[in-house]
N, C-alpha and C positions, 0 to 999 in steps of 0.2 A: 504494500500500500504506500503510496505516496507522502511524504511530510505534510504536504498541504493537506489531505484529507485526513491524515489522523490526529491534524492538529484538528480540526475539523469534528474529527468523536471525538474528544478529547473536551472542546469548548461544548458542546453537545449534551454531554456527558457530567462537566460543571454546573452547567445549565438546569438540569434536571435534577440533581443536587441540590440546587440552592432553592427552586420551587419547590422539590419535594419536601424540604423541609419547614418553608413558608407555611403550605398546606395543612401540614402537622399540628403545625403551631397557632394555623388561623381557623377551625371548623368552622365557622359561623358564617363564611365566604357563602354568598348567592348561590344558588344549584347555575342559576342564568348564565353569571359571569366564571362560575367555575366551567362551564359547558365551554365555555372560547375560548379561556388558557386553555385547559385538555384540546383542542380541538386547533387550536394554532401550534402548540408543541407537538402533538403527534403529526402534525403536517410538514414542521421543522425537523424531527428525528425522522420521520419519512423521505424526506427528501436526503439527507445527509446520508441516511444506508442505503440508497440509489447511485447516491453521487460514490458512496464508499465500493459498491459494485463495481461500477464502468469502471473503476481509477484500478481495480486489482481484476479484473476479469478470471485470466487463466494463472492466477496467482494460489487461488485456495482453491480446496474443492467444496468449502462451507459458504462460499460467496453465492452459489445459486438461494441457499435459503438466506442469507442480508438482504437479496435483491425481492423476496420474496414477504420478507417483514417490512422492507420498508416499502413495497407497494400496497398492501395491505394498512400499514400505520397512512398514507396519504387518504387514501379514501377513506376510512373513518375519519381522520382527519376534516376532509371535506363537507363529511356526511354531517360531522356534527355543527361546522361552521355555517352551511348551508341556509339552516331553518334551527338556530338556538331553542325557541321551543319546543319544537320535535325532538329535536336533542337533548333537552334533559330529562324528557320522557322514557327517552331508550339510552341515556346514556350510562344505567348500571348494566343493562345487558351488552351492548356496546365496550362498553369499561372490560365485563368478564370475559368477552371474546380475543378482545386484543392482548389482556393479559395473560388469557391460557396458550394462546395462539404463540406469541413472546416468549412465554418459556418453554412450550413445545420447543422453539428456532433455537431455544439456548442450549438446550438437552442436548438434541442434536447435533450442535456447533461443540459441544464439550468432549463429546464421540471421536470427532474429526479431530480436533483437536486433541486428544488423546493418541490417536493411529497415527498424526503427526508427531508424538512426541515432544508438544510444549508443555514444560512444565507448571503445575498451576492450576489444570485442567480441570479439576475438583472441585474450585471454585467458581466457575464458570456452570458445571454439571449443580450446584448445589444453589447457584442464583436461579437458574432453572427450572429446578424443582420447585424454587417457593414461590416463583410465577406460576408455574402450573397448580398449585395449591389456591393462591389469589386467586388466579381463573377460576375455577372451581366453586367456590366460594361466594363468588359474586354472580353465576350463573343458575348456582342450586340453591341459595339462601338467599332472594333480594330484598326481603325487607331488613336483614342485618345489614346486609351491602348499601340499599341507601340510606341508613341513619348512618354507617361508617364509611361508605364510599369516600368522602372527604381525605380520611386518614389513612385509608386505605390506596387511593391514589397517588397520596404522598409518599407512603412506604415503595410504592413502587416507583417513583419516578426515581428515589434515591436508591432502588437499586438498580434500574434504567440506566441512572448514572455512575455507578458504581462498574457493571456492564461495561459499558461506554470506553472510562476508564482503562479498565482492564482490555479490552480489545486493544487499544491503544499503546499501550506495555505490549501485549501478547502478539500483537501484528507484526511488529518489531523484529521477534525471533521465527519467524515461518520465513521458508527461503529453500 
């Protein structure tokens, strides 16, 4: 992967970090105005593992599914920007889609990354998991998911960016 672009998750990855912990620390945030963060940020992390795709093509063999989470992150994305009322209607089933969907990518990127032999891998395999747990979660339980969606969002964006991060380190050493 290129400098530019992993500086790129890297600020990405900050970014979502520092909202996720906003979120945490603010519940009281409008379902409204929380519907257009979530829905400008997953359009911004969408686009960036787009951009992170083209720039590493035939570099990994886990970049088909980057390219595959951040097409996915765009149209939600969109979906929720589109019509904000609509959007905070479906935006816990929306929320649990993307977050099962996310750690599905990361499971499997922790695989690959393992058959590569980057060290660390474990990490990545057990951020993973607890998106796919989140997913779950918010898909089978919504009315916990939307009194907690809030914080729930939050936990996940910082580990989104904790992810982020880490790809950023870990890109590094694939070669």
């Amino acid at each position: 992967m290129k400098t530019f672009t992993r500086i790129l998750v890297l600020l990405a990855g900050i970014a979502m970090i520092c909202l996720g912990i906003w979120f945490v620390f603010h519940p009281g945030i409008s379902l409204l105005s929380f519907t257009l963060f979530i829905g400008i940020l997953m359009l911004i992390l969408g686009v960036f593992q787009i951009i992170q795709y083209f720039s590493n093509r035939g570099g990994q063999k886990v970049s088909g599914w980057i390219l595959a989470e951040g097409i996915l992150s765009v149209l939600l994305g969109i979906l929720l920007l589109a019509d904000q009322l609509e959007g905070t209607v479906t935006l816990v089933l929306v929320f649990g889609m993307w977050v099962l969907f996310a750690g599905i990518m990361r499971t499997i990127g922790a695989f690959a990354a393992k058959n590569e032999g980057v060290q660390g891998w474990g990490w990545i395999l057990t951020l993973g998991i607890l998106g796919i747990i989140l997913g779950f979660i918010s898909l089978f339980n919504p009315i916990v998911a939307a009194i907690g969606i809030v914080v729930m969002v939050g936990t996940f964006f910082i580990v989104q960016g904790i992810n982020c991060i880490a790809t950023f380190f870990f890109v590094g050493k694939l070669k």
